[in-house]
N, C-alpha and C positions, 0 to 999 in steps of 0.2 A: 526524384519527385518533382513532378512541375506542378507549379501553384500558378493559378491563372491572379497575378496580382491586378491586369488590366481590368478582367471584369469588374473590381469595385475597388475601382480609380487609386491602384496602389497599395491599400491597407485589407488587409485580410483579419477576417477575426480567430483568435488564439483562446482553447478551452486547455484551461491546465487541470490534469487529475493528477491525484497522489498516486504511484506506480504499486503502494502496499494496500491502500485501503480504496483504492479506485473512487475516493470523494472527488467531485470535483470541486478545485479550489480557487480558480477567478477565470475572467473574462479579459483578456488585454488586444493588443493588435497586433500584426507585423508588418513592416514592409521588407521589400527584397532585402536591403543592408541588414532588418532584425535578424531576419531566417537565418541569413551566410552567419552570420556575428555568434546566433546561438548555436547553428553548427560544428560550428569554427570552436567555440570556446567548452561547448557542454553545459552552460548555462542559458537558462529564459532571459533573451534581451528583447524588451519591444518597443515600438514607435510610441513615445506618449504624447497623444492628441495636447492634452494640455500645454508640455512644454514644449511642443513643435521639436524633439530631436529621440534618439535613441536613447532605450533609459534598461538598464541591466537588474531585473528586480532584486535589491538586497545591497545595490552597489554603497549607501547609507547607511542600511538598516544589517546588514551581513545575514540577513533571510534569503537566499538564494534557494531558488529553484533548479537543481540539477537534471538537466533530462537526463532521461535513460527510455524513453520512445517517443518515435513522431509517429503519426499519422498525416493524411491528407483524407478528406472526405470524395464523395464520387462526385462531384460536381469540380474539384480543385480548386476550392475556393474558401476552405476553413482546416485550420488544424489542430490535431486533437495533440497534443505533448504531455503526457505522463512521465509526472517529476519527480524526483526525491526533495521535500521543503526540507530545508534548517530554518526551524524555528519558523511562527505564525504568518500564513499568506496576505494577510489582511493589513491593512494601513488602523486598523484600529486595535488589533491586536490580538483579532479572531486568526484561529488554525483556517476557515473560511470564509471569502467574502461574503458567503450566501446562509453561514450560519447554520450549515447543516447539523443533524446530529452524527458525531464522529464516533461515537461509540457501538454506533451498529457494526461497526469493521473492526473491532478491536480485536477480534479473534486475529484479524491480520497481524496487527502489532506484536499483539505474544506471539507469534509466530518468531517474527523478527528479534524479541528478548528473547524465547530461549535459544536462538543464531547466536547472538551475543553473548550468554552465557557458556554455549559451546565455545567462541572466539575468545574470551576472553575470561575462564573460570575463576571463581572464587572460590573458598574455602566457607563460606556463608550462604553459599546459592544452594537451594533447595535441588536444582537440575542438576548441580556441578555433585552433587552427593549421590542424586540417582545413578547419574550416568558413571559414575566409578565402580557403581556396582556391577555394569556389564549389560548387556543387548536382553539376557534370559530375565532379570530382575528389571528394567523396563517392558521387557514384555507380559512379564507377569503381574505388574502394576496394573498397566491394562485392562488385564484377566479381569482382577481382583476389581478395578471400578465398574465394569461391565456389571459383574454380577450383583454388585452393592447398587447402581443404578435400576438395576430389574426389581431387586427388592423394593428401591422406596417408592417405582412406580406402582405396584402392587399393593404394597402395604404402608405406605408412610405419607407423610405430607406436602402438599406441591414446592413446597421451598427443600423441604428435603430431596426431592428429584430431580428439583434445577441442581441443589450442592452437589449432590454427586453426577450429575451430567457433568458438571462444569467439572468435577474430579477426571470425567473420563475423556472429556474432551482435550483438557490439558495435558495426562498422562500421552493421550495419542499421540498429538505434537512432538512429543519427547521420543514418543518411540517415530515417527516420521523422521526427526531432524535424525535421531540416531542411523536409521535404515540411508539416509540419504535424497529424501522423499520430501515433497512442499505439500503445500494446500492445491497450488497449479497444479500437483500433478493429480490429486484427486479430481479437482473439478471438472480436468479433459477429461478422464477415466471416468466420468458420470454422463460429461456433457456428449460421450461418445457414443455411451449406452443411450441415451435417451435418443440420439437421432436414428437409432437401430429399429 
């Protein structure tokens, strides 16, 4: 990737989004030594105006920003890094600088808890109990909220048709993480149909 650091005298600007729920979570800098250093290490390091030196966001605070994607934009002069946060981006204690609402992505997250709950089962996890039952009893979970969502569309009340969306939407997950399947892979699988 080459980054034109010359066109603006050294520091390039640095947008970090969260790799699960695509927020973006701050604005910092880089200069050449950030880039190499965040490379190099798999952590956001960037130039802080303030203190005039290289500053590793978390190196204090143990809030580190792990990459796991760079971009460069088409002009080579900004970059995008989708991160994994431990713990809030913010110096004030915000998940973001910008105080978005995070919960519009949260379907992302559960995504990511029942990963977890496959990695590391419990005897208390609601997932860890389905999924012992086998791929047919996941799938027919499914079944089963589909048709209870048709109903309260039909005949029940708007809070009752969010509960069981949300029943059908989470049982999906469950049968996706079982099958081996993410949200990514639905979203090409739509994003592919729609350019058809």
């Amino acid at each position: 990737m080459n980054i034109d650091f010359e066109k603006t005298q050294g520091l390039v600007p640095v947008i970090i989004q969260d790799v699960q729920t695509l927020e973006v979570l701050m604005l910092g800098y880089m200069n050449l030594e950030a880039w190499e250093k965040t490379l190099a290490e798999g952590k956001v390091t960037f130039f802080s105006r303030s203190k005039n030196r290289l500053w590793t966001k978390g190196e204090e605070s143990g809030n580190f920003l792990f990459v796991k994607e760079t971009h460069i934009d088409c002009d080579n002069d900004t970059i995008l890094i989708k991160a994994s946060p431990v713990g809030p981006t913010c110096h004030t204690g915000s998940r973001s600088c910008f105080k978005t609402n995070y919960n519009q992505n949260f379907i992302f997250e559960l995504e990511q808890i029942i990963k977890d709950r496959y990695d590391h089962p419990s005897e208390e996890s609601y997932v860890n109990k389905l999924r012992s039952k086998g791929l047919n009893k996941i799938a027919q979970k499914v079944g089963e909220e589909g048709v209870e969502t048709v109903i309260a569309a039909l005949n029940e009340t708007d809070a009752d048709f969010v509960n069981e969306s949300s029943d059908l939407v989470f049982h999906l997950l469950v049968l996706l993480k079982e099958k081996g399947n993410t949200l990514a892979d639905i979203g090409l699988n739509l994003e592919g149909r729609h350019k058809k």
